[in-house]
C-alpha positions as CSV (number, residue, x, y, z in Angstrom):
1,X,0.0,0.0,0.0
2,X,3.0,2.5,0.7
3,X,4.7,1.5,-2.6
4,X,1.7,2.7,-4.5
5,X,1.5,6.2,-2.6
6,X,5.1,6.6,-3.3
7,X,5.0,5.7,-6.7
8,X,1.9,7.8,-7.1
9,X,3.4,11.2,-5.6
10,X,6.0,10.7,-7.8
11,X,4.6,10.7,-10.5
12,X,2.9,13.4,-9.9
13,X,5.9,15.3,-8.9
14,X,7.1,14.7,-11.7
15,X,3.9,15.9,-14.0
16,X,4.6,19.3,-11.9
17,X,8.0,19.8,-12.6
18,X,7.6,18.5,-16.5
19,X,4.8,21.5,-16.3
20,X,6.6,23.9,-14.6
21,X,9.7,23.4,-17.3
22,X,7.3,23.9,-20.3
23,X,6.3,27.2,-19.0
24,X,9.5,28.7,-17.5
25,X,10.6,27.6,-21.0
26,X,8.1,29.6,-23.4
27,X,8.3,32.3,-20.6
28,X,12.2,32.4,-21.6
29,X,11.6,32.6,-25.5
30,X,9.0,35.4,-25.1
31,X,11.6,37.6,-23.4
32,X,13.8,37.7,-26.6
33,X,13.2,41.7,-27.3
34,X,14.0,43.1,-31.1
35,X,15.9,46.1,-31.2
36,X,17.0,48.6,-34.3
37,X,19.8,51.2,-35.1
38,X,19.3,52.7,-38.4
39,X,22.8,53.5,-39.9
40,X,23.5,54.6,-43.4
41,X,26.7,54.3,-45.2
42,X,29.2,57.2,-45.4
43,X,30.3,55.9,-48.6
44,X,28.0,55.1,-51.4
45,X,30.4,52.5,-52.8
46,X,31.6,50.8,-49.7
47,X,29.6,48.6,-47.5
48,X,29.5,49.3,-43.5
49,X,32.2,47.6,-42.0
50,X,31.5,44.8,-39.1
51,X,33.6,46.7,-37.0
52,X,31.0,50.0,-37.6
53,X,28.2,47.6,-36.8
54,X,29.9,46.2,-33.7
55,X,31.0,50.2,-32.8
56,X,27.4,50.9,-33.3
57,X,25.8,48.6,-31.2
58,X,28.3,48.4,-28.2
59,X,28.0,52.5,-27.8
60,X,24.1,51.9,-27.7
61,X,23.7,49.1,-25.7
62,X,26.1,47.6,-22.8
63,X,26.4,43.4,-22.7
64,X,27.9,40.9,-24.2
65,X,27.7,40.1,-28.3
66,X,27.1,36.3,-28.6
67,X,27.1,36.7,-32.4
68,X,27.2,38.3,-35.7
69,X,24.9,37.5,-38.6
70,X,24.7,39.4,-42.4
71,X,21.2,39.7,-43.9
72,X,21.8,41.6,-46.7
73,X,18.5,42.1,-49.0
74,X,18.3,44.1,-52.2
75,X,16.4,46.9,-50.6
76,X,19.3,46.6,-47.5
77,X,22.6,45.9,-48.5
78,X,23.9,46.1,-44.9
79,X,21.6,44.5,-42.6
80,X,23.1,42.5,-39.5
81,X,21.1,40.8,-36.6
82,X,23.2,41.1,-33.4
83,X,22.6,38.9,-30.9
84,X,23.3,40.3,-27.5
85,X,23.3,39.2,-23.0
86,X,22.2,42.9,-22.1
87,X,24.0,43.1,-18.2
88,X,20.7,42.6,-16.7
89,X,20.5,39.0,-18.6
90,X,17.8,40.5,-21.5
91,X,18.2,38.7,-24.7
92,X,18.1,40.6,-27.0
93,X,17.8,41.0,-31.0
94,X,19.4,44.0,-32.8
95,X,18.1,44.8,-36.2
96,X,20.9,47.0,-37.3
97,X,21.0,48.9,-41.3
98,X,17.9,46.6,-41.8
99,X,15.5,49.7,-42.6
100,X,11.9,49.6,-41.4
């Protein structure tokens, strides 16, 4: 008779923590905010540098860069999506020369 109340709360411990998982988990992906800087080239002919998007971002926002990704579209020849661990532990998504 014990066995089967110990297996019971178990299992429903476990239900409750497999819950509680799924929702601290879709809590955690609803947090990723989208942020923008608008930049324009100084020269027509050259492309913004990586280093001018990296200046860019790290003057406007304070954290840690996980990463660096080009979207380049005809309409937006410069875009990059920065990845960034504001120091308050945001996640965060930064749209930069991507236009509207």
């Amino acid at each position: 008779m014990d066995f089967k109340k110990s297996i019971s709360a178990a299992m429903c411990g476990a239900i409750i923590a497999g819950i509680s998982l799924l929702s601290v988990s879709s809590a955690a992906s609803a947090a990723d905010t989208k942020y923008k800087i608008s930049m324009k080239r100084a020269n027509p002919a050259e492309p913004i540098s990586r280093d001018g998007i990296l200046s860019a971002v790290k003057s406007k926002y304070k954290g840690r860069i996980l990463s660096v990704q080009e979207k380049p579209s005809p309409s937006t020849p410069d875009c990059h999506i920065v990845r960034m661990l504001s120091l308050d532990g945001e996640y965060m998504t930064i749209q930069v020369a991507c236009g509207n």
